[in-house]
C-alpha positions as CSV (number, residue, x, y, z in Angstrom):
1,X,-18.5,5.2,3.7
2,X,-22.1,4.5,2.5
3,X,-21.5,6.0,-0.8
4,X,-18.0,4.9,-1.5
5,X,-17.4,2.2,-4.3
6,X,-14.7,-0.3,-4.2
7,X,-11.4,0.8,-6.3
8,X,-8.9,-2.2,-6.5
9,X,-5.9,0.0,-6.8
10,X,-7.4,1.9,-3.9
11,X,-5.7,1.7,0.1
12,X,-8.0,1.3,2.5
13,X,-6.7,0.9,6.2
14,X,-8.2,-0.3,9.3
15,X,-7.0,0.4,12.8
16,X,-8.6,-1.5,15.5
17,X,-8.5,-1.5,19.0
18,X,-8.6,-4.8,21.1
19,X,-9.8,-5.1,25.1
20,X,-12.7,-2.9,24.3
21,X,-14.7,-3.1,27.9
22,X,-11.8,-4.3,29.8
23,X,-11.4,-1.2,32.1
24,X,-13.1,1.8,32.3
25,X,-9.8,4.1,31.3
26,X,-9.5,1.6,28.7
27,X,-12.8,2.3,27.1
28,X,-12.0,6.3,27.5
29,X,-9.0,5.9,25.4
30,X,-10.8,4.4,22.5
31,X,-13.7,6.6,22.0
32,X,-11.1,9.5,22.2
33,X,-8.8,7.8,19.7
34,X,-11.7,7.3,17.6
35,X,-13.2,10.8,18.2
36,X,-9.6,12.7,18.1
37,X,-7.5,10.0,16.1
38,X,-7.2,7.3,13.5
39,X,-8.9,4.5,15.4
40,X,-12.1,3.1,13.0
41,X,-12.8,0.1,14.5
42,X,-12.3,-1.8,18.5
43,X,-13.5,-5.3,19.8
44,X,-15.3,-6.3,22.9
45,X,-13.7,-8.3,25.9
46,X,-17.3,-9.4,26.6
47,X,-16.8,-10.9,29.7
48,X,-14.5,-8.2,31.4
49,X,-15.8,-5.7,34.1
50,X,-16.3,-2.6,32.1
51,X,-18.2,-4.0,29.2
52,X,-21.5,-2.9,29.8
53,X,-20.4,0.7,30.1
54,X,-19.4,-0.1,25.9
55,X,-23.3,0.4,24.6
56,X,-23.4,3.9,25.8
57,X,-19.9,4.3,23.9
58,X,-21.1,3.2,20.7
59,X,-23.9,5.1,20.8
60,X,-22.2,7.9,21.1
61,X,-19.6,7.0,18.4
62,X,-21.6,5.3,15.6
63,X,-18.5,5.8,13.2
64,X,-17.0,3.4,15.1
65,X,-16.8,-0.5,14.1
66,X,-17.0,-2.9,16.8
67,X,-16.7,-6.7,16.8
68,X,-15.7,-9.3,19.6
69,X,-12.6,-10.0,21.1
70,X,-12.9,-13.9,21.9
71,X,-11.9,-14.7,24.8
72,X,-11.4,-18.3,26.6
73,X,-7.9,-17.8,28.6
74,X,-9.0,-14.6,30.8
75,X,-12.0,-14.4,33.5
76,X,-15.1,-16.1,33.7
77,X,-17.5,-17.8,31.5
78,X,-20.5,-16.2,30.1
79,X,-21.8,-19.5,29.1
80,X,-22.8,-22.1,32.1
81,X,-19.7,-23.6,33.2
82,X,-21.0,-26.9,33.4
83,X,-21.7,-27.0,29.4
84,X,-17.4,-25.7,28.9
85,X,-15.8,-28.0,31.8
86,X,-13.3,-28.1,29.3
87,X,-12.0,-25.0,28.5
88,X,-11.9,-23.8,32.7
89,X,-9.8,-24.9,35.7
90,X,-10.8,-25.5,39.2
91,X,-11.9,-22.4,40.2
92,X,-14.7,-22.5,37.7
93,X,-12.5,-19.6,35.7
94,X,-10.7,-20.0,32.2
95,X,-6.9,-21.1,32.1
96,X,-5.2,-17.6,32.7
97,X,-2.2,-18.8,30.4
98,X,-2.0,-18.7,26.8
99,X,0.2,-22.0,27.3
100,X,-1.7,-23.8,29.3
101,X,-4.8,-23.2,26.9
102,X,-2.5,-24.5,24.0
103,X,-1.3,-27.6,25.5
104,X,-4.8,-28.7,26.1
105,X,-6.2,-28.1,22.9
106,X,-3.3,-29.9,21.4
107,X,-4.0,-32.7,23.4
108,X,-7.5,-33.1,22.4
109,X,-8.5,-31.7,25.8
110,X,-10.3,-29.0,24.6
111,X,-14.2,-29.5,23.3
112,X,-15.3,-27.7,20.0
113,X,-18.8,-27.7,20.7
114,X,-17.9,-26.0,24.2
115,X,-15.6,-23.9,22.9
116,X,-19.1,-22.8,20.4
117,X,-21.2,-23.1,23.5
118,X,-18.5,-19.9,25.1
119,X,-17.7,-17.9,21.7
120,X,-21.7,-17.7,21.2
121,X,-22.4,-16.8,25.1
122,X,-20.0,-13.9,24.2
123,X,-21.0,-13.1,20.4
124,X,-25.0,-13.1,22.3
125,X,-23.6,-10.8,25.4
126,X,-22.6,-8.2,22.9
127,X,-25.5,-8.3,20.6
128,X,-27.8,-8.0,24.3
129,X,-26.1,-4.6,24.3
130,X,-27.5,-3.0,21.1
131,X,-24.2,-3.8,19.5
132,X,-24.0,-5.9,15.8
133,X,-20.7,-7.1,15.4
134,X,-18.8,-6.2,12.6
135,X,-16.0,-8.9,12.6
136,X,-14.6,-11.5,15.0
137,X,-10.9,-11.6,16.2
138,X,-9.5,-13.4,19.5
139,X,-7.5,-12.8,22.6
140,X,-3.6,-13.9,21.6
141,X,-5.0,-14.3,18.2
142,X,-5.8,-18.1,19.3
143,X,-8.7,-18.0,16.6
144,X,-6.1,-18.7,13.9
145,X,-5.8,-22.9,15.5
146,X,-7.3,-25.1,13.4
147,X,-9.8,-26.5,15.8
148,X,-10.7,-23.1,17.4
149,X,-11.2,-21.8,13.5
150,X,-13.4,-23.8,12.7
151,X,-15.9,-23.4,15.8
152,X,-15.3,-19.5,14.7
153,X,-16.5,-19.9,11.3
154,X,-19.7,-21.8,12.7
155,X,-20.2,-19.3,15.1
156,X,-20.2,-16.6,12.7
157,X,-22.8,-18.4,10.5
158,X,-25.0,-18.5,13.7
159,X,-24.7,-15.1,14.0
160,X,-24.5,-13.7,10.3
161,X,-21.3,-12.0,10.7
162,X,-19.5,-11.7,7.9
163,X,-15.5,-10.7,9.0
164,X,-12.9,-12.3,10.9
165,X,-9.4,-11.3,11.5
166,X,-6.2,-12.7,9.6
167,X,-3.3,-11.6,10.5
168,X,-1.0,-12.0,7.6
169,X,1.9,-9.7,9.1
170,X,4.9,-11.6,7.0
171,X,3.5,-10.2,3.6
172,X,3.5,-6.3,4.5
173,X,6.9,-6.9,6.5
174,X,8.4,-7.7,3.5
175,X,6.6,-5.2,1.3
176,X,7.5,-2.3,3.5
177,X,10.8,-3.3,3.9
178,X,11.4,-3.7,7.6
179,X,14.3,-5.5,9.0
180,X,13.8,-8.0,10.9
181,X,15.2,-9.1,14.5
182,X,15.4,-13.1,14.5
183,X,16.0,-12.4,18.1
184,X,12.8,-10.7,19.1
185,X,10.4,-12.6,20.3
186,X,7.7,-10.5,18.8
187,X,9.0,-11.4,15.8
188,X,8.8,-15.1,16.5
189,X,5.3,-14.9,17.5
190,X,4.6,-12.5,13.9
191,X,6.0,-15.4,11.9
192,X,4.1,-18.1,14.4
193,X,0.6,-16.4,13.9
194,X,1.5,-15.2,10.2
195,X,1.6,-19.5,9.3
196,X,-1.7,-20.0,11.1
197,X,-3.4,-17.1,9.7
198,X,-2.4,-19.3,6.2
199,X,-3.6,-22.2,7.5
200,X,-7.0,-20.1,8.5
201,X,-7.3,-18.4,5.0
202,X,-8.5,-21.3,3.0
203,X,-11.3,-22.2,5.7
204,X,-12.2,-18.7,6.2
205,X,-12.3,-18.0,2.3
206,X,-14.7,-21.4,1.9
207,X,-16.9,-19.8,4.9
208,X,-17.5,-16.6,2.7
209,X,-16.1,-14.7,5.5
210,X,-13.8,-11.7,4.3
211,X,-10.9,-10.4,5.6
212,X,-8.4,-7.6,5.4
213,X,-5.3,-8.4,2.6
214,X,-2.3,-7.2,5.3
215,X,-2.6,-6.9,8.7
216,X,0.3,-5.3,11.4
217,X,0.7,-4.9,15.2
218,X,1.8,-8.3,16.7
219,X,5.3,-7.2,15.7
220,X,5.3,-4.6,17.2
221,X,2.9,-4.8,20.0
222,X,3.4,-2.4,23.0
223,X,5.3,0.1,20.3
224,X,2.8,1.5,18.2
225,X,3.7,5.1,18.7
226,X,3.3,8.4,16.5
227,X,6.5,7.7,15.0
228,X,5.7,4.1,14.4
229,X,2.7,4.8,12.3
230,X,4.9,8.0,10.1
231,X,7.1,5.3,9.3
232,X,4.1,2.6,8.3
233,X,1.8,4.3,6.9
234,X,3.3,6.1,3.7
235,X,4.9,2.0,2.7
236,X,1.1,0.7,2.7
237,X,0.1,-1.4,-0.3
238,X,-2.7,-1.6,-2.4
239,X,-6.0,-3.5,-0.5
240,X,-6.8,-3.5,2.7
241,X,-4.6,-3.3,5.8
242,X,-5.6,-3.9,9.0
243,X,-3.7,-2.1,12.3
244,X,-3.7,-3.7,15.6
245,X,-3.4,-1.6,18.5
246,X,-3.4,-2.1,22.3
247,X,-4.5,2.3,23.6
248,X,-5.5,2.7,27.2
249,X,-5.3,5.0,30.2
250,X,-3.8,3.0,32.7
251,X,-5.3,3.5,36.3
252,X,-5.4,0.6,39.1
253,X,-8.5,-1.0,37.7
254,X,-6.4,-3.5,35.5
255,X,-4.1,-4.5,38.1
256,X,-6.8,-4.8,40.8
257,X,-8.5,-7.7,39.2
258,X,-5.5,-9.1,36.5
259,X,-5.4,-12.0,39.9
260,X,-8.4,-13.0,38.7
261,X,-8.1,-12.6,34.7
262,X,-4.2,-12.7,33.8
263,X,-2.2,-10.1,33.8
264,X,-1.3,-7.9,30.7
265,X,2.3,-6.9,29.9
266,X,1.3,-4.3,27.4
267,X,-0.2,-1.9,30.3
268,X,2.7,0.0,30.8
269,X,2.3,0.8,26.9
270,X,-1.2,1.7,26.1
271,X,-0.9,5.4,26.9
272,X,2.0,5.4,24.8
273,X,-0.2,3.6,22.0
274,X,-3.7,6.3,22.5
275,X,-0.9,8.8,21.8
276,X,0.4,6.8,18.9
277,X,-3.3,7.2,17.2
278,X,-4.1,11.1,17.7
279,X,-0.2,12.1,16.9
280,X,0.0,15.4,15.0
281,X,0.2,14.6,11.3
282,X,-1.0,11.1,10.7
283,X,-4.5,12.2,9.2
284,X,-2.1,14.8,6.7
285,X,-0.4,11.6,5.6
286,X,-3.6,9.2,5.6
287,X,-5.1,12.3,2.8
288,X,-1.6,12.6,0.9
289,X,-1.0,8.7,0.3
290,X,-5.1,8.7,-0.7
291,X,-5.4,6.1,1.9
292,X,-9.5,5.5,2.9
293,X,-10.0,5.1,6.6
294,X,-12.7,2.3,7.1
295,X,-13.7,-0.5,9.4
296,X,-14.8,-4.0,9.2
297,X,-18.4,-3.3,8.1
298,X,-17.5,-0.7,5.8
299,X,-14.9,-3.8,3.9
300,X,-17.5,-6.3,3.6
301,X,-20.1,-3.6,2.3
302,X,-17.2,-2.4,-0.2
303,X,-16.6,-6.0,-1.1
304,X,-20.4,-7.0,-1.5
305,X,-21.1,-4.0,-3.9
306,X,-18.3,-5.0,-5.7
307,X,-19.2,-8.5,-6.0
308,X,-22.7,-7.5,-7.5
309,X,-21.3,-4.8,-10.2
């Protein structure tokens, strides 16, 4: 991408990977997704068991974009947890539900200045690995609260990064024409996180962080298969989209230590999703519909050139 220029009538598409270093078949999965595939771009669980084998991965795959998948519901600290009693229970460990996280931080339980004290522990874990983020984005998307954006933005200004994740699904949903299911609960949570990624837009803009236009995958999370992306792809507007997928090779690893972390229900789907991103014909389509592949530090180098011409 080095000597590509911004076009604004141009479609530019990134396709990340979240739960980078969460297991090791995990990890597998995304460099062959990136190396066989559409993938561009993943982010780092940086307190999760496989994480250090990540460095050698990126070495390896220097196309690759890769930022940091926050994380304060799943695992154990990376900062001391004497300095986040907040954000952990009484094992010492973070909350394990998304809904028990919520209800504190809507009860004013929950510390900014611990949560900053965790998100930089984890910003500074992967930066110790050789690794400069690209973007930021969070586990459940819980980066898109109000009180958790804003320790996010000063976070990123610690540690100059210049992306974040928005995830304004209810724009392409409408442009691409998909029906919706008021029933699904996917859908619920699409227009849920679509309203706070609003909310988030105006703070993020003020930061000077940037942003893809569209973003998809919480609508259909666990069901991002080959067909999914024939049917996507070819309805994708101007700007920059982002993808969100979940790929992984499933062995016992996950469900050894989910006890101690939370479980994930989109296991059973993310050897359906690798297969989703290296499906015959997707990079025929990409090159028919002139759409540019790219990751988060190939938007905001776009968007800085085309700022100065």
């Amino acid at each position: 991408m080095n000597n590509k220029k911004w076009e604004p009538e141009a479609k530019y598409l990134i396709v990340n990977a979240d739960d980078f270093g969460l297991s090791e078949g995990i990890n597998k999965a995304i460099a062959q997704a990136h190396d066989f595939g559409i993938l561009t771009s993943a982010t780092i669980l940086a307190n999760m068991p496989a994480t250090g084998q990540v460095a050698e991965l990126c070495r390896d795959n220097p196309g690759l974009g890769v930022g940091v998948h926050l994380n304060f519901i799943r695992g154990k600290p990376l900062a001391e947890p004497e300095r986040i009693k907040s954000l952990l229970n009484n094992q010492g460990r973070f909350v394990q539900k998304t809904g028990v996280f919520l209800r504190r931080l809507f009860l004013g339980k929950i510390k900014r200045e611990e949560l900053e004290e965790e998100l930089s522990a984890q910003v500074r874990k992967v930066m110790d690995l050789g690794i400069t983020p690209t973007h930021l984005d969070s586990e459940n998307n819980l980066h898109l609260l109000p009180p958790v954006t804003e320790a996010l933005i000063s976070v990123a200004d610690k540690f100059k990064i210049k992306a974040v994740r928005l995830t304004n699904e209810m724009a392409l949903t409408r442009i691409i024409r998909r029906k919706s299911n008021w029933f699904n609960p996917q859908f619920r949570k699409m227009r849920f996180w679509t309203m706070c990624s609003s909310l988030a837009r105006l703070k993020v803009e003020n930061a000077g962080l940037r942003f893809a236009d569209y973003f998809w995958g919480i609508r259909d999370s666990g069901q991002m298969n080959g067909a999914a992306y024939k049917a996507l792809l070819p309805g994708l507007p101007v700007g920059v989209t982002e993808i969100m997928t979940h790929p992984g090779f499933v062995d016992d690893e996950p469900g050894n230590f989910s006890q101690n972390i939370g479980g994930y229900d989109i296991n059973k789907k993310r050897e359906d999703e690798f297969h989703g991103l290296v499906a015959p014909g997707l990079k025929e389509i990409i090159r028919k519909r002139n759409i540019t592949l790219i990751n988060y530090r190939d938007l905001c180098e776009l968007k800085k050139r085309s700022s100065h011409e």
